[in-house]
DOROVO-632304 format. One record per residue (C-alpha): residue in one letter; x, y, z. Coordinates in steps of 0.5 Angstrom, whole numbers, plus 2048, in hexadecimal, padded with zeros to 3 digits. Layout:
BEGIN
AXYZ
...
//
This chain:
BEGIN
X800800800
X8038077FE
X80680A804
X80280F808
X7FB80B807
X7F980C80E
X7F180C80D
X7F080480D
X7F2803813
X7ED808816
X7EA80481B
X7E380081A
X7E0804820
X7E280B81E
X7E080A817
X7D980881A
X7D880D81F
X7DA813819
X7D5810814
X7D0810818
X7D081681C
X7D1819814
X7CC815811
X7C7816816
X7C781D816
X7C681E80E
X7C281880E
X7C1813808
X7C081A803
X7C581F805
X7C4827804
X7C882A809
X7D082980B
X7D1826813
X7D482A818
X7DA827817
X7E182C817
X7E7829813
X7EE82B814
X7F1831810
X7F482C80C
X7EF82780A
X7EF828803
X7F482A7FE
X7F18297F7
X7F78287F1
X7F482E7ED
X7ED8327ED
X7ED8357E6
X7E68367E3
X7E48317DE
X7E78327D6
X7E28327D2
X7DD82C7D3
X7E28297D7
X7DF8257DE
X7E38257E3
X7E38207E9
X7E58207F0
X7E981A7F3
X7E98197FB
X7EF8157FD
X7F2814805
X7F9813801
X7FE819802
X80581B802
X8098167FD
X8028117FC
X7FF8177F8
X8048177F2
X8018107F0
X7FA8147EF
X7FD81A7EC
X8018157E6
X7FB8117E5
X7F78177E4
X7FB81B7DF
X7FC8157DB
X7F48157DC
X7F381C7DA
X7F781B7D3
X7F38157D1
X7ED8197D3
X7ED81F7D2
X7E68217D3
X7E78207DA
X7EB8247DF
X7EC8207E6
X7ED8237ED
X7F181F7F2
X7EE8217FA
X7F381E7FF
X7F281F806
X7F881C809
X7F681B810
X7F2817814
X7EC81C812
X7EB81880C
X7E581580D
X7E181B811
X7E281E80C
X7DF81B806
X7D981980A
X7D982080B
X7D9823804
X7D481C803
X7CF820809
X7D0825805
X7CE8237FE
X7D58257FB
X7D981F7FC
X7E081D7F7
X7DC8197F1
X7E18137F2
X7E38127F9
X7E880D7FD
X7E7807803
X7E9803806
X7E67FC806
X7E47FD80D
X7DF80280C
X7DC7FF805
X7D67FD809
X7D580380D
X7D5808807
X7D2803802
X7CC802807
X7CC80A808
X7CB80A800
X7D180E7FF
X7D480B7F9
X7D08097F3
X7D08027F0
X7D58017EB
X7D27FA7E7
X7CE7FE7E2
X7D58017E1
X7D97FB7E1
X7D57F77DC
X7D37FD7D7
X7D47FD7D0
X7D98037CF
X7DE8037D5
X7DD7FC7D8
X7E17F87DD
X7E37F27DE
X7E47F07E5
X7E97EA7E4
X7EE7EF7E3
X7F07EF7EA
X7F37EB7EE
X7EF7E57F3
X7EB7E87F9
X7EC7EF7F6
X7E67F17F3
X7E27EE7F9
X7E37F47FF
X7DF7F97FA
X7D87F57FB
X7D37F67FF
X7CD7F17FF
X7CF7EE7F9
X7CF7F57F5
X7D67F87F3
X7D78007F5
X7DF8007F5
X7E57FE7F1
X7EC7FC7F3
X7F28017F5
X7F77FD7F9
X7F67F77FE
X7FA7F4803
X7FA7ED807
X7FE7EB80E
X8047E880D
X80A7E6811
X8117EB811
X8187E8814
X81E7EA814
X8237E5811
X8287E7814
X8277E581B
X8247DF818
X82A7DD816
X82F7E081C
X82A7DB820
X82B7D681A
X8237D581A
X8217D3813
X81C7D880F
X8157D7810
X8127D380A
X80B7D4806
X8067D080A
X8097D0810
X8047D0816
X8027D181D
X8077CC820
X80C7CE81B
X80C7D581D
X80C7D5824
X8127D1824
X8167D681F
X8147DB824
X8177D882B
X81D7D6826
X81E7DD826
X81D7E082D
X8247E282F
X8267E4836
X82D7E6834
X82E7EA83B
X82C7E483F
X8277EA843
X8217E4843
X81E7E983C
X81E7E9835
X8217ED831
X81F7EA82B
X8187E982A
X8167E3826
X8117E7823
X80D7EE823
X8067ED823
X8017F3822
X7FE7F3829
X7F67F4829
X7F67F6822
X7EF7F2822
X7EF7F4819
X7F57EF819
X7F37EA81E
X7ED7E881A
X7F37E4816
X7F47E081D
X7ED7DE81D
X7EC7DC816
X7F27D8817
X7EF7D481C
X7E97D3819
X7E57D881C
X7E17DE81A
X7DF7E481E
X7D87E581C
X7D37E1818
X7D37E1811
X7CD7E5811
X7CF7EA815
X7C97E981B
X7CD7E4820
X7D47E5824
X7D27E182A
X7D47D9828
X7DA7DD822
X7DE7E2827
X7DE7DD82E
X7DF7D7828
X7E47D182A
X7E87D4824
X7E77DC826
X7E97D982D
X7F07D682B
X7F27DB825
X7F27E082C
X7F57DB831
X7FB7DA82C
X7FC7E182B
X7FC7E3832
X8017DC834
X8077E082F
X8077E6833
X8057E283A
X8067DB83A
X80C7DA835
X80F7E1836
X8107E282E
X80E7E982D
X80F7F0830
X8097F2832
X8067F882F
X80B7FF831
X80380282F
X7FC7FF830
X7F880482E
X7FE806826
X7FC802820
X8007FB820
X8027FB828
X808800827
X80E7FC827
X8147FE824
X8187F6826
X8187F481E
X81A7FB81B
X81F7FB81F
X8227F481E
X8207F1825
X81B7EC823
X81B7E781D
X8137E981A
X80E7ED81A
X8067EB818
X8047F1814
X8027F480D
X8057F7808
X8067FF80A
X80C7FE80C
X8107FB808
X813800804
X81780380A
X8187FB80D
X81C7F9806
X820800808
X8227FE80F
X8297FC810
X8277F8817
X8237F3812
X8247EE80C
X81D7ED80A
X81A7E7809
X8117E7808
X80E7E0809
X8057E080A
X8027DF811
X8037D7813
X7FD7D3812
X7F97D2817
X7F37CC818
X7F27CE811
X7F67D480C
X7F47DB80D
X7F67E280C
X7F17E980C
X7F17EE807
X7F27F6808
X7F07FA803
X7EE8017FF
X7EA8027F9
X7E58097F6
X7E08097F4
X7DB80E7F1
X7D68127F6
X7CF8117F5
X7CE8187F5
X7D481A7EF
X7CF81E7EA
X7D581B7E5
X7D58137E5
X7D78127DE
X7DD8157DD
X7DE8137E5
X7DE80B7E3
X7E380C7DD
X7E88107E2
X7E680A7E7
X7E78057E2
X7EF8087E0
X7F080A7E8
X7F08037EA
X7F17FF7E4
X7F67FD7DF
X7F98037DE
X7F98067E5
X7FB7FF7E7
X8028017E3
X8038077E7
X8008047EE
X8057FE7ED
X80B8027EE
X8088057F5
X8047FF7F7
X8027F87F6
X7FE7F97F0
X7F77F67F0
X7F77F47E8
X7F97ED7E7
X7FD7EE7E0
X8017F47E3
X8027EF7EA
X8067EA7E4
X8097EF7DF
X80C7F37E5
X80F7EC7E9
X80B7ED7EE
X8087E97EE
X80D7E37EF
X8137E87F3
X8147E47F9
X8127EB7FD
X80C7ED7FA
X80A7E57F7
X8087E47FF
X8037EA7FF
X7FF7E87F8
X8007E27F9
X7FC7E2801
X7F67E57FD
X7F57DD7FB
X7F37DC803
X7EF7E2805
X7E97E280A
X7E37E580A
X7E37EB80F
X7DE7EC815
X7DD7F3812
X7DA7F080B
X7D57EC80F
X7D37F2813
X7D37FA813
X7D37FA81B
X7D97F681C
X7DD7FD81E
X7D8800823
X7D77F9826
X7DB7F3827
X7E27F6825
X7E37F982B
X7E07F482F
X7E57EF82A
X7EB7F582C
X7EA7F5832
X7EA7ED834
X7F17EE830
X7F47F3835
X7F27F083A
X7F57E8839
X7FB7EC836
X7FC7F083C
X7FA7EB841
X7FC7E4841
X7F77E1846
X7F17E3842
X7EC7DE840
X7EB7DF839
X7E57DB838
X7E27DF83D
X7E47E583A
X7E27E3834
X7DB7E2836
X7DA7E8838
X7DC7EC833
X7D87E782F
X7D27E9833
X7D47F0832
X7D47F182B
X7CE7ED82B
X7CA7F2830
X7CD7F882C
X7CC7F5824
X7C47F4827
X7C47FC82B
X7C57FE824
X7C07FA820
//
């Protein structure tokens, strides 16, 4: 993912509470603009010129700033020449701003014609109609799609209910970092493709090192993201569980299941029981905190790709990647942005022909220099798609779960704090008794899934 894509991981909870203060005040058919004050910074169009002729212009919204606009701004001035009927302005806010913002232009009636999301926050704009169905576009006569163009498990975080409302831009699994330097200073053989639970819970107390002989560590055998709980659904689906019903109505029997239990149990057992891991520097910072991997003091770290352009530029680490171990069965999650077209853009024609372009075969050749692209072809033509770094990543995509968010808009308002909470509390307390945690965040979720009904 290109490097400043702060907005995706927005927790679940606050992109809740925004969409529906916002959406609550404007109603289904906004007229007037919320109360909502955005920074000075918020929004820094390319240009604003008046439109040349019977030139349309369209607006583009987009949480990326700083560098990751560059991407935007190449694949636009090669848009604008083939299309010189359409003048595009790219609006970046590059702070955590980004969705109060666009929901406060929606509630205003004067949005961005194509807008950006992340994956997390699809069923709650797309339930609030705030984009427009893409099908119409995707299978017309004059500018049609084809959606096999993307790589496996891609294209399916735009749905919602069946229906296609955003297209991809990049895209990014869990997969496991390690140093091999330290591997090899320890002579631990490198983590293989396949490798499993057992597996990895061996590589990891092979890497444990008390060099002082203090009665500490100090190298970790893995980093792990704290109660990241975006991250942990990987550890439940590998245990073979899922966090809600498939239909969105049921936490109770699915966040207390033996599975859920297990995933959290062998989780909280590397920090406390097999000592492994350094707890998080940071519970309330994104990923825990920890500094242990960067600075060469622990062999792994379960993480996405944003980091990775400055990991293969630290000196402390030679960086191999491997995907996540198999559990009871293989798994892996997907985090994910895409645009879509505002369900209020007076200009939906031209805004699908810059879509279409934006995020397909000719963007993705601009995208694939910043990110992981998301057209197969671009994947394959460019070696991505077997390089022994970037092939982990693509070829994780084989092994996605579905996500508790897919299957329920009220995920973020009800059960992930109560799920954050559970791992917080196991983390930090090694007598928890984490069935018993579990059912009572099981029931919470459930009391607060029913109070929203």
């Amino acid at each position: 993912m290109i490097k400043g894509h702060r907005f995706t991981r927005a927790t679940n909870a606050a992109i809740c509470a925004s969409i529906a203060v916002l959406f609550a005040a404007c109603g289904s058919t906004p007229t007037a603009p919320v109360a909502v004050e955005p920074t000075a910074a918020a929004i820094a169009p390319t240009a604003a010129p008046a439109p040349e002729g019977t030139k349309t212009v369209l607006r583009v919204g987009t949480g990326d700033s700083g560098e990751g606009l560059t991407p935007h701004l190449a694949i636009i001035e090669q848009f604008e020449k083939d299309n010189p009927d359409i003048q595009v302005q790219l609006e970046p806010v590059g702070s955590g701003d980004y969705y109060a913002r666009i929901l406060t232009q929606i509630a205003g009636g004067n949005p961005p014609d194509i807008l950006q999301i992340g994956d997390d926050a699809v069923p709650q704009f797309v339930q609030k109609g705030a984009f427009a169905e893409l099908e119409p576009f995707i299978t017309s006569a004059t500018y049609p799609l084809d959606s096999n163009i993307y790589l496996p498990g891609v294209f399916e975080p735009g749905k919602w209910q069946g229906k296609q409302y955003l297209l991809p831009k990049d895209f990014s699994p869990l997969a496991i970092y390690y140093n091999k330097k330290l591997f090899d200073q320890y002579d631990v053989p490198y983590p293989n493709d396949g490798w499993t639970w057992d597996d990895f819970l061996a590589t990891t107390q092979a890497l444990t090192k008390d060099t002082t002989g203090d009665g500490k560590p100090d190298v970790w055998g893995v980093q792990l993201p704290g109660p990241w709980t975006s991250g942990f659904e990987y550890w439940v689906a590998a245990a073979g569980g899922r966090l809600v019903s498939e239909d969105g109505t049921q936490f109770e029997g699915f966040m207390n299941s033996p599975e859920t239990t297990k995933a959290v149990q062998f989780y909280a057992d590397l920090y406390n029981t097999y000592k492994v891991a350094p707890l998080p520097a940071d519970m309330n910072a994104f990923g825990g905190g920890n500094s242990e991997f960067d600075s060469g003091t622990a062999a792994m770290r379960i993480f996405g790709r944003w980091p990775q352009s400055g990991i293969k530029e630290n000196p402390n680490i030679d960086l191999g990647v491997v995907g996540p171990p198999v559990g009871a069965k293989r798994a892996n999650v997907l985090f994910w942005g895409g645009f879509g077209i505002s369900a209020l853009s007076p200009h939906k024609e031209e805004a699908w022909r810059f879509l279409r372009y934006y995020v397909g075969e000719q963007g993705a050749q601009v995208w694939k220099d910043w990110a992981l692209p998301t057209v197969k072809s671009v994947a394959d033509t460019s070696g991505q798609s077997n390089d022994p770094i970037e092939g982990v990543w693509i070829g994780e995509l084989n092994y996605l779960a579905p996500r508790a968010y897919v299957s329920t808009p009220s995920w973020g308002a009800t059960a992930d704090p109560a799920l954050r909470k559970v791992l917080e509390q196991a983390i930090l307390d090694p007598e928890t008794d984490i069935a018993a945690a579990l059912q009572t965040a099981a029931t919470d979720a459930q009391k607060a899934l029913e109070d929203q009904e």
